[in-house]
Backbone bond lengths (Angstrom), bond angles and torsions (degrees), N, CA, C in turn:
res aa  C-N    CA-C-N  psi(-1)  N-CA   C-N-CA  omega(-1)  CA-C   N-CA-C  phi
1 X - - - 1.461 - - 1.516 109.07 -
2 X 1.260 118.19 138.45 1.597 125.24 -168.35 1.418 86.33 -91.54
3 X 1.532 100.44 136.45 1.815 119.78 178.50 1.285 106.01 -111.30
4 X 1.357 121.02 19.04 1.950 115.98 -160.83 1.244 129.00 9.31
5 X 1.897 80.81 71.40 1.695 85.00 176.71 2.087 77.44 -104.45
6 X 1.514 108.53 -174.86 1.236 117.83 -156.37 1.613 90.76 -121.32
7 X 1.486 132.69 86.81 1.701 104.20 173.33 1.525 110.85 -76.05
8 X 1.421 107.82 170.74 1.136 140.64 -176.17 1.462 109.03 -66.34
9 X 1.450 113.02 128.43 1.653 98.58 -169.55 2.128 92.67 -83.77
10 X 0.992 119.48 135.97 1.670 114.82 149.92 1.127 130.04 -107.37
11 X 1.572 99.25 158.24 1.374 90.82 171.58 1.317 157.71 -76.95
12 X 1.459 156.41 171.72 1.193 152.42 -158.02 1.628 105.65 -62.24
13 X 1.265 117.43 145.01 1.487 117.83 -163.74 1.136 121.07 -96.74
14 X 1.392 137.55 -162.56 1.548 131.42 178.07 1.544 101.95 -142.33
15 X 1.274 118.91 90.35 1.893 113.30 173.47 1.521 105.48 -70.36
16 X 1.456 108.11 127.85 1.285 110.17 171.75 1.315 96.25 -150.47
17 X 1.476 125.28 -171.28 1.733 121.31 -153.91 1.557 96.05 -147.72
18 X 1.554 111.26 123.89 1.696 108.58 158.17 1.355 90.59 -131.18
19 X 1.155 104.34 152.91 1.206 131.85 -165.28 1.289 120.60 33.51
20 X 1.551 111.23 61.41 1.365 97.56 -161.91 1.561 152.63 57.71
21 X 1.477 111.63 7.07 1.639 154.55 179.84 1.019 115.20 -113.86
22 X 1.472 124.12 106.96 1.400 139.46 161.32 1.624 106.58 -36.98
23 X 1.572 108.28 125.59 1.600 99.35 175.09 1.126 105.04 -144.83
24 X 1.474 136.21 130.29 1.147 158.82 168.63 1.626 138.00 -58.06
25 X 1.712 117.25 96.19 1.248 114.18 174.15 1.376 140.20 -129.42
26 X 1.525 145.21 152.90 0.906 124.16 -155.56 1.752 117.57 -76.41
27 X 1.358 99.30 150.91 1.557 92.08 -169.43 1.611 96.04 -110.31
28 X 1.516 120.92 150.90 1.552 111.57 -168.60 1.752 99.37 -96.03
29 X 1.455 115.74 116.36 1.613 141.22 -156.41 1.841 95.29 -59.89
30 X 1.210 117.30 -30.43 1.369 125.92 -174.85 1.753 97.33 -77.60
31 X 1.255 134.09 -12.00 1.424 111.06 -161.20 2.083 90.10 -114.89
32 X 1.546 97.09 -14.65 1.397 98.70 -168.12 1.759 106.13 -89.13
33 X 1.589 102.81 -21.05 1.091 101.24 149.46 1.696 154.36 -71.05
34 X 0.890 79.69 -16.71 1.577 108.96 174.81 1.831 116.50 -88.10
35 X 1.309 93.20 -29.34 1.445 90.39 173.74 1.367 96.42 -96.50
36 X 1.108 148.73 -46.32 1.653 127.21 173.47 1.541 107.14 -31.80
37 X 1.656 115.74 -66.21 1.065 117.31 -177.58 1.818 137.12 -21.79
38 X 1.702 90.67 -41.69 1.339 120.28 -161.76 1.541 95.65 -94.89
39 X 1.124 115.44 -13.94 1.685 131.25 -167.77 1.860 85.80 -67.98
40 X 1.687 108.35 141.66 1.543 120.81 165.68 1.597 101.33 -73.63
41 X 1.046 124.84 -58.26 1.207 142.46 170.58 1.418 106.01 -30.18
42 X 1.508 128.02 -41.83 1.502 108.60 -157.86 1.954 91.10 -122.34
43 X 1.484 108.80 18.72 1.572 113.84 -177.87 1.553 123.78 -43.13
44 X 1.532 114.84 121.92 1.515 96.13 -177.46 1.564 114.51 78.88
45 X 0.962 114.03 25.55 1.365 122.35 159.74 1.469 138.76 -67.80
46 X 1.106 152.30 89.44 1.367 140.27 164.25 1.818 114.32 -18.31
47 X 1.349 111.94 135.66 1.250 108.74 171.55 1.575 134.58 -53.69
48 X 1.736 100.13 -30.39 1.039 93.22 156.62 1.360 151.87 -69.31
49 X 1.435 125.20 -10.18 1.378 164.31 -146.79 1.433 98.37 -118.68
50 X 1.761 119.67 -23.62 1.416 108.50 177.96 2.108 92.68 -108.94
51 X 0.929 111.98 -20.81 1.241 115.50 171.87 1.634 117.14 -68.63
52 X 1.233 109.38 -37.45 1.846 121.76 156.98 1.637 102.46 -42.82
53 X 1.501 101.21 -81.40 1.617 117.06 -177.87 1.099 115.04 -30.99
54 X 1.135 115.27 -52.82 1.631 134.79 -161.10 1.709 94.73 -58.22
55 X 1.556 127.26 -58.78 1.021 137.77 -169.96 1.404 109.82 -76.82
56 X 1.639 163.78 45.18 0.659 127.22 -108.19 2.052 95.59 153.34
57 X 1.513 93.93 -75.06 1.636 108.98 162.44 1.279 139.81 -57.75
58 X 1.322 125.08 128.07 1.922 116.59 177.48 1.676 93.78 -115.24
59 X 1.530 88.37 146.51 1.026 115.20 -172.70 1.669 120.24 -92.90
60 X 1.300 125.62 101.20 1.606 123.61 -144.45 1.901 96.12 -118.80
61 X 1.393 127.26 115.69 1.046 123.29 148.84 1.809 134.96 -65.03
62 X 1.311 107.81 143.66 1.699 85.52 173.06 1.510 89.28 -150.86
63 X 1.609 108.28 139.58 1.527 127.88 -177.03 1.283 105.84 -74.73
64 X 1.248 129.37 144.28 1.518 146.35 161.42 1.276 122.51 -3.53
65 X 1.475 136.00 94.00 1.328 103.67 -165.17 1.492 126.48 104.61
66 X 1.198 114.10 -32.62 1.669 127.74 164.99 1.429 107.71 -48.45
67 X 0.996 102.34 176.71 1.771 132.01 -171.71 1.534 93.39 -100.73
68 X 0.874 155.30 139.71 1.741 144.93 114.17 1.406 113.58 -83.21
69 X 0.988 124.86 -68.39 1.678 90.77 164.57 1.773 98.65 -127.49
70 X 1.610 111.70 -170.12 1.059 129.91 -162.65 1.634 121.39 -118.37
71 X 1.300 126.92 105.40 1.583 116.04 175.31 1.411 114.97 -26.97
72 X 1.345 137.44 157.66 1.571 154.68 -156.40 1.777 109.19 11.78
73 X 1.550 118.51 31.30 1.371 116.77 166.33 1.270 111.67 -88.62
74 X 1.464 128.36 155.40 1.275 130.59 166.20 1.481 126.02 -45.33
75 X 1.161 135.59 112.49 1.427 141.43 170.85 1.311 117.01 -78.72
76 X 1.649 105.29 141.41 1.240 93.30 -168.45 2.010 108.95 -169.77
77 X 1.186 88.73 12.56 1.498 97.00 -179.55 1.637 86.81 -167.45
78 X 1.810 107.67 153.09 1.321 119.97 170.63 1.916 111.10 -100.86
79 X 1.012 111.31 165.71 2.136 108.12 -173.55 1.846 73.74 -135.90
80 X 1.779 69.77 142.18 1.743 94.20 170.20 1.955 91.64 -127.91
81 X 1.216 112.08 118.76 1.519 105.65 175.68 1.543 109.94 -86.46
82 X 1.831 93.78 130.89 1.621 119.03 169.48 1.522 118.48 -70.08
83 X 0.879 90.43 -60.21 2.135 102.92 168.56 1.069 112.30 -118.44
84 X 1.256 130.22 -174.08 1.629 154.79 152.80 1.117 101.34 79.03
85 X 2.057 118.10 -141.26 1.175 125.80 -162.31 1.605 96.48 -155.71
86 X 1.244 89.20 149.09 2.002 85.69 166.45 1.539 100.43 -144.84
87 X 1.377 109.03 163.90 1.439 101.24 -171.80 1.711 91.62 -130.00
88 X 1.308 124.38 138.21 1.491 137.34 158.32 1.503 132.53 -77.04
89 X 1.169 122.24 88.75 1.466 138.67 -151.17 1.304 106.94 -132.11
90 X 1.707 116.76 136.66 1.372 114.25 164.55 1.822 102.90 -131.08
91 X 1.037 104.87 150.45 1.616 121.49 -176.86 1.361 123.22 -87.99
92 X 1.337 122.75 132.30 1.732 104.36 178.21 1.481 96.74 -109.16
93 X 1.299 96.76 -164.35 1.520 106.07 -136.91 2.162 106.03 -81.01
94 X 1.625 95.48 -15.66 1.551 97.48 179.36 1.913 88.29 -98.64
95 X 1.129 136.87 35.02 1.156 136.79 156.78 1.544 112.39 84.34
96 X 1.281 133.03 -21.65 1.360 133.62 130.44 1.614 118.61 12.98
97 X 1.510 109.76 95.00 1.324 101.44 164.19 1.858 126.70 -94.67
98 X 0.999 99.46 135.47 1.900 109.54 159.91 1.365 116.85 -85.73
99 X 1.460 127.49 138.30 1.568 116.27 -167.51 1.784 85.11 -121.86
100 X 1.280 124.15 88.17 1.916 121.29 170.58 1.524 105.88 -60.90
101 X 1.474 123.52 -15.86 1.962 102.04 162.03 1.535 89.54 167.89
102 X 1.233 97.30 178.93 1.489 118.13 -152.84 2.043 98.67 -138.40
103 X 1.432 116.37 107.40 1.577 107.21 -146.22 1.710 89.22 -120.35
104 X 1.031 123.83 134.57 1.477 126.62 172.95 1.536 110.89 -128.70
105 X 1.451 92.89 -170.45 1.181 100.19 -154.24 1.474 134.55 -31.09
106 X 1.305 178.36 -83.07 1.658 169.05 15.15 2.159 98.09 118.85
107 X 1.510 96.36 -8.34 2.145 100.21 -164.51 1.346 92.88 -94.25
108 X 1.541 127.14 141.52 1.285 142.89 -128.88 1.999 75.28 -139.72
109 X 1.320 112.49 171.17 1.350 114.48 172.08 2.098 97.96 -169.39
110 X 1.278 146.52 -172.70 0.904 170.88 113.12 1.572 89.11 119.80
111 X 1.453 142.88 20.45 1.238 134.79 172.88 1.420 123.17 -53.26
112 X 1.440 122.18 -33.29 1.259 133.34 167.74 1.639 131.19 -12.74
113 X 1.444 81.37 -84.33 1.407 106.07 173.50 1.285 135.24 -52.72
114 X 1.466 104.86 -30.28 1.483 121.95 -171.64 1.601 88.14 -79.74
115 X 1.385 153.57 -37.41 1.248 119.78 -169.06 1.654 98.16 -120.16
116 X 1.643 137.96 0.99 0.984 95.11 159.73 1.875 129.67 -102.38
117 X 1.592 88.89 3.42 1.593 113.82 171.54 2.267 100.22 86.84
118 X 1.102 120.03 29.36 1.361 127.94 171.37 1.541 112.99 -106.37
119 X 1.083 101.27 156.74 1.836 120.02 -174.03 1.369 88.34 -62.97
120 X 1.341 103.08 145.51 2.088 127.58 171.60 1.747 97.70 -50.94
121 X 0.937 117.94 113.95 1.309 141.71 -179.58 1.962 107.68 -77.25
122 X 1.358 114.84 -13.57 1.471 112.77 128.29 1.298 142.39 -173.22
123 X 1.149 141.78 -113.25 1.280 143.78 179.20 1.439 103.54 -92.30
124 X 1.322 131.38 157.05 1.897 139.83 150.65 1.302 101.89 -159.88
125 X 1.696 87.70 116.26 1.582 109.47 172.68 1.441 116.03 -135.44
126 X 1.331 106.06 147.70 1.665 108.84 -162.29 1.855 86.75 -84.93
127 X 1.745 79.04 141.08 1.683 81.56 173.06 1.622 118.82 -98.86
128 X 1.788 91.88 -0.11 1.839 111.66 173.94 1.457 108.30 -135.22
129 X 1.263 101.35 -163.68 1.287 97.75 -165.16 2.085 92.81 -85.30
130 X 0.996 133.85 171.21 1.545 101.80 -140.92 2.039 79.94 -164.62
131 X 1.205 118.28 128.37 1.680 117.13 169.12 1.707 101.22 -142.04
132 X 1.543 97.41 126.75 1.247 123.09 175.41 1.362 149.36 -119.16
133 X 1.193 131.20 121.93 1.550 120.99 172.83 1.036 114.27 -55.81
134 X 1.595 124.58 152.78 1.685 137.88 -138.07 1.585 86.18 -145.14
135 X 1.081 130.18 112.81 1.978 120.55 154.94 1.163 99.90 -137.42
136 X 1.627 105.52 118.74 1.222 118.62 170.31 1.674 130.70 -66.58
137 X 1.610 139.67 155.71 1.335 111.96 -158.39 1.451 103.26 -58.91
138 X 1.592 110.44 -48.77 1.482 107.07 178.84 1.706 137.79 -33.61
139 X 1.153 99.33 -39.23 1.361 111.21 171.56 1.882 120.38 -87.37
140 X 1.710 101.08 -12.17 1.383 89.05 169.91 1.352 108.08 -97.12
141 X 1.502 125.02 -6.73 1.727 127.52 -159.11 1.842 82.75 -78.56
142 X 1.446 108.90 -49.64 1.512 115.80 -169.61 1.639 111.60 -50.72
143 X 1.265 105.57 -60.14 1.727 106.80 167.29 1.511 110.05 -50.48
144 X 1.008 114.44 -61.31 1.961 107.98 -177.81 1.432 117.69 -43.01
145 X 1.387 99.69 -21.29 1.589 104.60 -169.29 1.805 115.81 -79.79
146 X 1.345 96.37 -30.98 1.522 113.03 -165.45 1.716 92.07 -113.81
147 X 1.327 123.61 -15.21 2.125 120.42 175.78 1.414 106.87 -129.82
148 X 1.614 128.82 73.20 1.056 116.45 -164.08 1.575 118.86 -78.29
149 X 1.849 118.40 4.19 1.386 130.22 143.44 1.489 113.17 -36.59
150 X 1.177 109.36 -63.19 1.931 105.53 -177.10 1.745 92.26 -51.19
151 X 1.055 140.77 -58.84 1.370 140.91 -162.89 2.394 106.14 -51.34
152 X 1.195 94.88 -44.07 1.130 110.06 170.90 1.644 122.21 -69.33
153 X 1.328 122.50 -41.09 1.237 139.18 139.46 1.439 116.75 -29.64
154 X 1.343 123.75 -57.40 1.317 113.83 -164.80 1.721 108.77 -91.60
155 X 1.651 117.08 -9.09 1.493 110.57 167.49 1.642 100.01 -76.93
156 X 1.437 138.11 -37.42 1.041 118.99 -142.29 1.824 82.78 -88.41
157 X 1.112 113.53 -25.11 1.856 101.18 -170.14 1.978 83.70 -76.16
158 X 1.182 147.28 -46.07 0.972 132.24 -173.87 1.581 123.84 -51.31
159 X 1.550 103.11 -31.62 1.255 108.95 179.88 1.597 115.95 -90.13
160 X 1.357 121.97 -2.40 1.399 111.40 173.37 1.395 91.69 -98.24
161 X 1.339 140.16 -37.73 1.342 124.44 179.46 1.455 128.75 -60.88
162 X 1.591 113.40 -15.05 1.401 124.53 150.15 1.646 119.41 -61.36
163 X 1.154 127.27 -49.99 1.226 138.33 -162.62 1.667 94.63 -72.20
164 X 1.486 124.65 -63.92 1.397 125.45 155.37 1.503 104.08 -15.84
165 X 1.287 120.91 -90.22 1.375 121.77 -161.74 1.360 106.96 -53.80
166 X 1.811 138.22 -12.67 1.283 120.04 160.48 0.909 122.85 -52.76
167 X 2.036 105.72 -48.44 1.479 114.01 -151.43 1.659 99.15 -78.81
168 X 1.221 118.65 -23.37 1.750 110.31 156.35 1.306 152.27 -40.25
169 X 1.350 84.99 -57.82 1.849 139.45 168.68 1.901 83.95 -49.62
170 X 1.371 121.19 -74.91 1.406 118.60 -175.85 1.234 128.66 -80.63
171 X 1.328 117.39 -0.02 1.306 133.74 164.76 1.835 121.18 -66.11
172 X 1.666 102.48 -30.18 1.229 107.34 -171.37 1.469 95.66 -119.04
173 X 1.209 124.90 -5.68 1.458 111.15 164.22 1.849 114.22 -87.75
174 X 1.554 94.56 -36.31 1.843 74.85 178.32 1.822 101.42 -131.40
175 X 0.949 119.74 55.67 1.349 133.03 174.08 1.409 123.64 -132.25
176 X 1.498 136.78 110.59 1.562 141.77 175.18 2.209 87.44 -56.51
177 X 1.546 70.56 178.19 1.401 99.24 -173.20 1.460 113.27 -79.92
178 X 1.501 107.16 -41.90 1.682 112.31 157.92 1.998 111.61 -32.48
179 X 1.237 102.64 -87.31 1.147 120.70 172.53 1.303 136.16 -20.60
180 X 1.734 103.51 -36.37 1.654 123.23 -159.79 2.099 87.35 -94.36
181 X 1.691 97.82 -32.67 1.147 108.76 -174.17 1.382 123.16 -59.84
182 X 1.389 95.55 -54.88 2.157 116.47 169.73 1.372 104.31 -45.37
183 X 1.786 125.43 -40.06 1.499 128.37 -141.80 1.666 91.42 -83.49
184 X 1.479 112.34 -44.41 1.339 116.43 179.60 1.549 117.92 -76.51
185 X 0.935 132.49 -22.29 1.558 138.86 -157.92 1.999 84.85 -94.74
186 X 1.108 118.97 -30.67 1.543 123.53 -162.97 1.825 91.66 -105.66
187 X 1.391 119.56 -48.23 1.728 98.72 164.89 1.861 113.16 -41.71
188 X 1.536 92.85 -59.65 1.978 92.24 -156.88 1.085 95.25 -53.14
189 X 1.567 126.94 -52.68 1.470 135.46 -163.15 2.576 111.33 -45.68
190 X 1.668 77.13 -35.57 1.996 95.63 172.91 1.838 99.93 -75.58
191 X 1.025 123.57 -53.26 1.405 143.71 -144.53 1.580 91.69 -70.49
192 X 1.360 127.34 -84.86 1.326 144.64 147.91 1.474 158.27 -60.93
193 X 1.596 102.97 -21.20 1.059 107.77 -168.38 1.798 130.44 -84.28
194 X 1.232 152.57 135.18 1.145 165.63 171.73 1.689 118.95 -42.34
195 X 1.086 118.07 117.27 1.590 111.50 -169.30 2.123 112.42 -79.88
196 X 1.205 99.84 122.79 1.376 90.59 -172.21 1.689 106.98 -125.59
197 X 1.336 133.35 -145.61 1.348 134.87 179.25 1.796 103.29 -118.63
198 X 0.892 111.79 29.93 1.640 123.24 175.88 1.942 92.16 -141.46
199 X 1.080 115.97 -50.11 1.708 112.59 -176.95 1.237 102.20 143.74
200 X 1.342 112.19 -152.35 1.410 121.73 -168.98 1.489 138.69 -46.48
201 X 1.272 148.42 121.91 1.633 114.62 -157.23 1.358 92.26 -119.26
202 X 1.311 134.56 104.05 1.492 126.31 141.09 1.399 138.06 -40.99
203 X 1.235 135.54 61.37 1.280 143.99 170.01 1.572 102.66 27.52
204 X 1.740 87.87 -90.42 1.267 133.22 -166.72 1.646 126.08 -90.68
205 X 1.376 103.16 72.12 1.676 104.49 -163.95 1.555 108.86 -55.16
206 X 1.475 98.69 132.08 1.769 80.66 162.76 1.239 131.01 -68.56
207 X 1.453 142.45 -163.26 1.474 131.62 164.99 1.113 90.87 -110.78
208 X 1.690 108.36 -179.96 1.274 112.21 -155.22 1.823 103.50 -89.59
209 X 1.596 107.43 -22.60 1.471 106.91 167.76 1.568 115.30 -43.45
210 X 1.679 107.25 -51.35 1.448 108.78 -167.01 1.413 115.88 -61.43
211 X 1.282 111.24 -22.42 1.617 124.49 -157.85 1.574 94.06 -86.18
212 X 1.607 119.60 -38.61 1.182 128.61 166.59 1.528 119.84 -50.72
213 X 1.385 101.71 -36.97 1.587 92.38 -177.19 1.583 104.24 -105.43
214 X 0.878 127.80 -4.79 1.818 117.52 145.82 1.222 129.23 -50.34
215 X 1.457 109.91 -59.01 1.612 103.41 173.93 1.590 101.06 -106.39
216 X 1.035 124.65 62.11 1.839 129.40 143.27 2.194 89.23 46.00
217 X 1.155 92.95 62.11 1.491 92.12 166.38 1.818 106.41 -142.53
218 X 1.216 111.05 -163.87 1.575 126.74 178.87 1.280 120.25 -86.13
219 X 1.586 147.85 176.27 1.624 130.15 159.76 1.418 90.32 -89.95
220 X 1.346 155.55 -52.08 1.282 159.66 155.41 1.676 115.03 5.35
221 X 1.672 103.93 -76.31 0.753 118.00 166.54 1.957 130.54 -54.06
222 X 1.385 89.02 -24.08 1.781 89.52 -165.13 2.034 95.58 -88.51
223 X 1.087 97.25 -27.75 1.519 107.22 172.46 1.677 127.79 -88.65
224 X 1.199 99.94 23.45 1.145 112.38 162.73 1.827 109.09 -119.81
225 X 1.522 102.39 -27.34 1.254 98.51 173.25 1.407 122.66 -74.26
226 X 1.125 87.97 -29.40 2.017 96.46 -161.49 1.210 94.99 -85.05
227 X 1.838 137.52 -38.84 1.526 107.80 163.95 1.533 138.62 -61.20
228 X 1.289 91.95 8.41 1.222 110.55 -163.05 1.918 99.01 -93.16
229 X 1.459 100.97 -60.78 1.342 105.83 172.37 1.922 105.61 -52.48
230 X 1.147 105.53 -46.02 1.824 107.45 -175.05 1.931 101.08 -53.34
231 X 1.128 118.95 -42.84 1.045 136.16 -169.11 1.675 110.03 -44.59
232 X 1.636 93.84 -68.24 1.628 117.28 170.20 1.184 142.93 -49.51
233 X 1.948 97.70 -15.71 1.346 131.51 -172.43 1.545 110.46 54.24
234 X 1.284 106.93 44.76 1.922 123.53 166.49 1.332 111.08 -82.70
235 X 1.757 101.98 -27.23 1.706 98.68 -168.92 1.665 87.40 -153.30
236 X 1.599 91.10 146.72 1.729 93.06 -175.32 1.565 102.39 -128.42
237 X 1.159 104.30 106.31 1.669 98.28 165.68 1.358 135.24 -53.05
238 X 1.335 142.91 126.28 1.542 125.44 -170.30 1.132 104.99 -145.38
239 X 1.711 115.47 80.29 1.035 120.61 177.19 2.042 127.15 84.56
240 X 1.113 119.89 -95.54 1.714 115.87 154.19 1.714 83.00 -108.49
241 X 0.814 155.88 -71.87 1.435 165.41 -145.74 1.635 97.74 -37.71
242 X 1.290 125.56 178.97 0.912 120.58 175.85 1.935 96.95 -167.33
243 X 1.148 141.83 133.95 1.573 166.99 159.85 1.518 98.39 -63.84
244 X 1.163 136.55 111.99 1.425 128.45 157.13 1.687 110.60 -119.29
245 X 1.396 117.57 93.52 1.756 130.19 -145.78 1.516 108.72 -68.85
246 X 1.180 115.34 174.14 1.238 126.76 -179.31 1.145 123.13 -66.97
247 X 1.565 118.67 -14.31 1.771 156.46 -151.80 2.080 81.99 -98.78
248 X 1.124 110.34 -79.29 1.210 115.08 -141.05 1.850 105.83 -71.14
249 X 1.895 88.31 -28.97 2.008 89.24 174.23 1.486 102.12 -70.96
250 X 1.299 129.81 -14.46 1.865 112.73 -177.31 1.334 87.87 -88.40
251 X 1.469 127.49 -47.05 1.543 118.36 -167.54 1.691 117.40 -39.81
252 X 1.425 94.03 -32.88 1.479 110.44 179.38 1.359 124.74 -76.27
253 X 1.499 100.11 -34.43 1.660 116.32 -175.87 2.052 107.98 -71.76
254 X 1.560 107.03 -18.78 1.241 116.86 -165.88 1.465 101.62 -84.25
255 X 1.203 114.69 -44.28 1.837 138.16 170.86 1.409 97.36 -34.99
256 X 1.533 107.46 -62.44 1.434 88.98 -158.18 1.861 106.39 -102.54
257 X 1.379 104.87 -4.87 2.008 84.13 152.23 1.391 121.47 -72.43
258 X 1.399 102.06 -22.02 1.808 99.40 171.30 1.522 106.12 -73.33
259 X 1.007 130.08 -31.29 1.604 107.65 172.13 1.551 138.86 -88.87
């Protein structure tokens, strides 16, 4: 029975796990706002529309390596990542992974499901320690209803993630492994990388496994290429870091006016 007493509104929470136990903390409303803000997904927003969001979101940690969600599980909320990294991967059946992208901070992922009502079509796992906004479909159908910008938002991120999957789609139909190799080493190098007096600086080199399972190749194979590029002085390793030069992004830029 309601006594009209008035509670206290709080703020948005933090799920995280000890001992295997969901445990609850406060998340500061000014930083969760700011990452909506910064969110592609929520671009061009009215304040009020991030002040909706804001109210609305849970705040979910996941350790290095975790699952966030699971290929053919029920979908049912979209993640906009606050920090870290997660990578989008599905497995075949001799255990073989494919890595379809690597999404950081402001990149949104599980939209799928929520409107055509099918199982997560694949894997997302943080490749760090990784904290995320949580909106369940219910709570995003409600915002779409009253900000039909977020609705506009989510065709145009739908439609570059189609166009992606062309330039893939044609990457492995008429592209060697060299090639598929340059295309990615010159994305991460755009995506992430640090401007220096040699070119691009990748922080965080991948290994040559990971690079293997981006473009659907071997570690064998990718390490014969990439000493090859190191060789030419296209790309300079420095330590985990990695140089991807000014040489090898036109080499790339030439590839694709020729096609």
């Amino acid at each position: 029975m309601a006594l009209g007493i008035a509670r206290p509104q709080l703020p948005p929470t933090s799920v995280s796990t000890v001992l295997g136990r969901p445990t609850l903390a406060p998340e500061d409303p000014a930083r969760i706002r700011a990452s909506i803000a910064r969110a592609t997904l929520f671009a061009a927003l009215p304040i009020s529309a991030i002040e909706d969001l804001s109210t609305r979101v849970q705040v979910r940690r996941v350790a290095a390596g975790a699952a966030v969600v699971n290929q053919d599980e029920p979908g049912d909320a979209v993640f906009v990542i606050m920090t870290g990294r997660v990578k989008v991967v599905i497995f075949g059946e001799s255990g073989r992974e494919v890595t379809l992208s690597i999404l950081r901070a402001g990149d949104s992922f599980g939209e799928m499901s929520l409107f055509d009502g099918a199982a997560r079509s694949a894997n997302c796992l943080a490749i760090e320690p990784t904290a995320l906004l949580v909106l369940s479909r219910e709570d995003l159908m409600r915002h779409i209803t009253a900000n039909p910008r977020t609705a506009m938002n989510l065709l145009g991120e739908m439609a570059r993630r189609l166009r992606r999957a062309d330039e893939t789609i044609a990457q492995l139909a008429l592209c060697d492994v060299n090639e598929r190799l340059i295309h990615r080493l010159v994305g991460l190098a755009r995506e992430e990388g640090a401007e220096s007096p040699d070119g691009l600086v990748v922080r965080r080199r991948p290994t040559q496994q990971e690079l293997a399972n981006m473009i659907g190749s071997c570690r064998e194979t990718i390490s014969r290429a990439f000493n090859q590029l190191a060789r030419d002085g296209l790309i300079i390793p420095r330590g985990r870091a990695l140089v991807v030069t000014p040489a090898l992004i036109e080499r790339a830029e030439r590839k694709k006016v020729a096609a």
